[in-house]
C-alpha positions in Angstrom: -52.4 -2.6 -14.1 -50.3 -5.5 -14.4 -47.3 -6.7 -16.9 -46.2 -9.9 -17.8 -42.3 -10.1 -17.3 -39.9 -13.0 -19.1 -36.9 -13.5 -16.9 -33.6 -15.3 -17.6 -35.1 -18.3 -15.8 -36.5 -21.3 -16.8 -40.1 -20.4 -16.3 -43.0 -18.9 -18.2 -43.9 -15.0 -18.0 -44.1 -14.0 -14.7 -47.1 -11.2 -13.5 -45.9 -8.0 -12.0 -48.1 -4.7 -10.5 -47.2 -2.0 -12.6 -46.3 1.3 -9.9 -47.4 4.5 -10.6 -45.2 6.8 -12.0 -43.5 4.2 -13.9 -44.2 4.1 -18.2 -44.0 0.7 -19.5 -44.0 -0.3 -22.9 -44.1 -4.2 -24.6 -40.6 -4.5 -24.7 -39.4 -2.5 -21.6 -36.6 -3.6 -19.6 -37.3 -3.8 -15.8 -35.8 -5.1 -12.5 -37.9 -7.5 -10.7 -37.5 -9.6 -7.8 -38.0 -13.5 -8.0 -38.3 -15.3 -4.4 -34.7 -13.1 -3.1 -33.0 -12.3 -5.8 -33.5 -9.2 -8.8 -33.3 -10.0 -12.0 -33.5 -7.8 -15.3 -36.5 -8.6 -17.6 -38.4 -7.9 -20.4 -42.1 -6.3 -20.5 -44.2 -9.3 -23.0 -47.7 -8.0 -22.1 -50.2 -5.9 -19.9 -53.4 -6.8 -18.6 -55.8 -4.9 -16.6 -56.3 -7.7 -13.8 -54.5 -10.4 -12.1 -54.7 -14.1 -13.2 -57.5 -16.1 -12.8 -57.0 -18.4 -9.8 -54.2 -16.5 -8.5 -54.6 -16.1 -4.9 -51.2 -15.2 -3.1 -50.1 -10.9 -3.4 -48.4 -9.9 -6.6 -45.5 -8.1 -6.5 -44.2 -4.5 -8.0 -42.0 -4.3 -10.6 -38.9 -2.7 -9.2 -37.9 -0.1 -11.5 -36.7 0.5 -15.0 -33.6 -1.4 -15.8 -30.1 0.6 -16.7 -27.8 -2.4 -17.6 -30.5 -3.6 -20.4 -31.6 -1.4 -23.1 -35.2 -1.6 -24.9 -35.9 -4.4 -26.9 -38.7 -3.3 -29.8 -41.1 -4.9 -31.2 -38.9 -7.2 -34.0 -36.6 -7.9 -31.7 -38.8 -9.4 -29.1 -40.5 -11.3 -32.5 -36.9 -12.8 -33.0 -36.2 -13.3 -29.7 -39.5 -15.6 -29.2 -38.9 -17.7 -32.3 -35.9 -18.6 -31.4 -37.1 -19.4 -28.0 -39.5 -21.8 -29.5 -37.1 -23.0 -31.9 
């Protein structure tokens, strides 16, 4: 399974493996690594498979985040308004 991640970047979603062991919801905050750095990030979306097209190895989301709470459903609504504002 796989989870679409925002990231304080200036880039779209990014996709993520989901590890076992590890419950994610739509609004979960996670570590992930982009190139060499971690960043904290926010679970959008799932899917069950990769992209289309995509043809280089995903990677695993790190682990749960502890600086970051939660965000829930109406706050992630706010949160992408505003971002298309």
């Amino acid at each position: 399974m796989f989870a679409q991640v925002a990231v304080p970047l200036p880039l779209p979603a990014l996709t993520y493996k989901i590890p076992n062991g590890i419950e994610l919801a739509v609004g979960s905050a996670v570590r992930v690594r982009v190139r060499k750095k971690t960043f904290n990030g926010v679970v959008l979306a799932f899917a069950d498979s990769a992209p289309a097209g995509f043809s280089s190895e995903i990677r695993p989301i790190d682990g749960l985040s502890e600086e970051y709470p939660n965000l829930d459903r109406e706050m992630l609504k706010i949160l992408s308004w505003a971002a298309d504002y």
